[in-house]
N, C-alpha and C positions, 0 to 999 in steps of 0.2 A: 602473870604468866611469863617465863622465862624463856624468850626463843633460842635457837639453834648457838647466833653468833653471839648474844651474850655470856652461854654458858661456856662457848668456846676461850673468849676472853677470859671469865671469871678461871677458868684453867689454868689457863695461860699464867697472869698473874701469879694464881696458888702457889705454880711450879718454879714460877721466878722468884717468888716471896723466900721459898721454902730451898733455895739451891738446887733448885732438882734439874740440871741443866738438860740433860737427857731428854728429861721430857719437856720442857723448854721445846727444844730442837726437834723432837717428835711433833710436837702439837703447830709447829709452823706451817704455811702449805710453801710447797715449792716456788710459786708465782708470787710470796707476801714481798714487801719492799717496806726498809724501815729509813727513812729517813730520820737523823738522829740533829736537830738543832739547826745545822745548815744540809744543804744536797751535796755540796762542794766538801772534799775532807780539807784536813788543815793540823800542820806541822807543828803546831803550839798545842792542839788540843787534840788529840789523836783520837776520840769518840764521834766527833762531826764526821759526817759523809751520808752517803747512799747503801746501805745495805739490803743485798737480795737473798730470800730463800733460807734454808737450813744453811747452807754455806754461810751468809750473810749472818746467822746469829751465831756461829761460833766465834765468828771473828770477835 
């Protein structure tokens, strides 16, 4: 049986897999925080940092 936040994930994914940025940035909830490798960003690798929210996955 598949609960709520798996299928939400397995979304997620799809829409990532698939370019579907839009819905990417739809399917996020405002409160999400993606921490990408380090929390701290960093000038050699510009993907590191703290990202929050719909705002936070566009960037």
């Amino acid at each position: 049986m598949v609960n709520n936040a798996q299928l939400v994930l397995a979304n997620y994914y799809n829409a990532l897999g698939s370019k579907q940025i839009d819905r990417v940035i739809e399917i996020v909830h405002d409160e999400a925080k993606f921490i990408i490798l380090k929390k701290e960003p960093s000038e050699k690798i510009p993907l590191y940092g703290t990202y929050e929210g719909k705002e936070g996955v566009k960037k």
